[in-house]
C-alpha positions, 0 to 999 in steps of 0.5 A, a space after each residue: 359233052 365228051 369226058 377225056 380218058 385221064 392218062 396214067 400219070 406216071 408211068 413206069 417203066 424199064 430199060 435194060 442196056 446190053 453189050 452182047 459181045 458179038 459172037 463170042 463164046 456163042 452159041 454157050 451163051 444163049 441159054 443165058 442170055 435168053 433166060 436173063 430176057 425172059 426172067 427181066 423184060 425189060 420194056 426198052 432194050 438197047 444192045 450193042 455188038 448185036 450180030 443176026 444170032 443175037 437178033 434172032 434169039 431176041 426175037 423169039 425171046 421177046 414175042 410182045 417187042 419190036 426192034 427197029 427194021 432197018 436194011 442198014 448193017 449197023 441195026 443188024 450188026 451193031 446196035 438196036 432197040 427192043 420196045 415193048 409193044 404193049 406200052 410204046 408205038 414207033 414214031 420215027 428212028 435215025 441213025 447218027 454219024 458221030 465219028 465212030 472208027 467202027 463203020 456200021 457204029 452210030 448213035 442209034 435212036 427211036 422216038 416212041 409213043 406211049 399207047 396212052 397217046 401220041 403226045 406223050 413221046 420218048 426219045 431212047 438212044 444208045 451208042 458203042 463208042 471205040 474201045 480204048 485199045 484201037 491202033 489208033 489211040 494205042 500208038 499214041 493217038 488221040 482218046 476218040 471218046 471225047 470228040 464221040 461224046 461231044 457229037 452225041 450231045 449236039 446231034 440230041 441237043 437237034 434231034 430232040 425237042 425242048 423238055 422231051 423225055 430223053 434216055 441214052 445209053 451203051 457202052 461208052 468204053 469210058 468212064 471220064 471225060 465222056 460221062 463228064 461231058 454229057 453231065 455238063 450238058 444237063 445228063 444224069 446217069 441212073 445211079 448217081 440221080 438216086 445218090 449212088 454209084 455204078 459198079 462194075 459193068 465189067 468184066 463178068 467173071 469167071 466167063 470173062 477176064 479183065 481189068 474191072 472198069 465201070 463203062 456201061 451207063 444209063 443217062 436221062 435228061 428231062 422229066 424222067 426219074 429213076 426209082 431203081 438202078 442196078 448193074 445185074 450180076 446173072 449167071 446159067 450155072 457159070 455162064 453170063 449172058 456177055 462179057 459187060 453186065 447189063 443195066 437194068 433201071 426202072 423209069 418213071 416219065 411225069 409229063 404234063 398235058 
């Protein structure tokens, strides 16, 4: 008779979202940006305004992750995601059209594996939505945010399978009607599902200046439960890694086989 291995349930994990700021301020900021990888590691990685230096540093920076290998530009120049290859295998990847004004801007995702078993799946995604100060909107145009965040909701609502561990994550350049509409679909965002809430994702002072706003969230729907959330105030002497701050959040995903 063949004895099973019993999985490791639960499992916990982290994940780190990142707006990199394209290219600004580069390269004073890649000292930081490369000690905050080496000192956090986050398991899963989703960055936005990701440019071929960036990509290049994280590379070398995180040796036991992969990213998503794609020729289309907007995993070169706009959005990726890191998975660390000791816990996650890839599964399959996409790259959805939600109505960004931006050209290479999608809702980018990955379904991984854990190495414990094929079955055991997670959906990640992550998107940038259009900044508030685009002609369009500045002019009086319509807030675009709201139609992306509606996208967002049908394209997971067929991408992803009844009761799949979901994760999505960015830069929502917003902090009301797109929050509001992924809760009502059934998202939580890492702070408020442990009775808490976010701070201000940006800017990050002094290497930054703006009006502080709290844009930057992790949401998770399914049988996945945060333990930590933070937003993470990381410096090399006065240099941050970007303009927003990450988040970090630590994961535990039950599922039952």
């Amino acid at each position: 008779m063949t004895t099973l291995p019993v999985t490791p349930l639960p499992v916990r994990f982290t994940v780190m979202s990142l707006n990199l700021w394209a290219d600004n301020r580069m390269p004073e900021r890649t000292e930081s940006i490369e000690k905050l990888l080496v000192l956090h590691q986050p398991d899963i990685l989703c960055l936005q305004e990701l440019r071929p230096a960036t990509r290049d540093l994280i590379d070398l920076v995180l040796p036991s992750h992969q990213r998503i290998d794609d020729p289309f530009e907007g995993w070169i120049r706009e959005g990726n995601i890191y998975y660390n290859t000791t816990l996650f295998n890839l599964v399959e990847y996409g790259a959805e059209d939600i109505g960004m004004f931006e050209a290479n801007r999608r809702l980018f995702w990955s379904r991984l594996s854990l190495k414990w078993g094929d079955d055991l799946l997670l959906f990640v995604s992550t998107a940038h939505y259009t900044w508030s100060g685009n002609p369009v909107e500045r002019e009086g145009g319509v807030n675009p945010r709201y139609q992306q965040a509606q996208r967002t909701v049908k394209a997971l609502s067929v991408i992803t399978g009844k009761n799949e561990p979901i994760l999505f994550m960015g830069d929502l350049n917003d902090y009301v009607h797109p929050v509001r509409i992924l809760r009502e679909d059934g998202f939580v965002d890492s702070f408020s599902s442990l009775g808490r809430t976010s701070p201000i994702t940006i800017p990050a002072i002094p290497t930054a200046k703006g009006t502080p706003q709290t844009i930057d969230w992790i949401f998770h729907k399914g049988p996945l439960q945060p333990m930590t959330s933070e937003v993470v105030d990381f410096f090399e002497g006065d240099i941050a890694p970007s303009d927003h701050k990450p988040i970090l959040a630590t994961y535990s995903v039950s599922i039952e086989k």
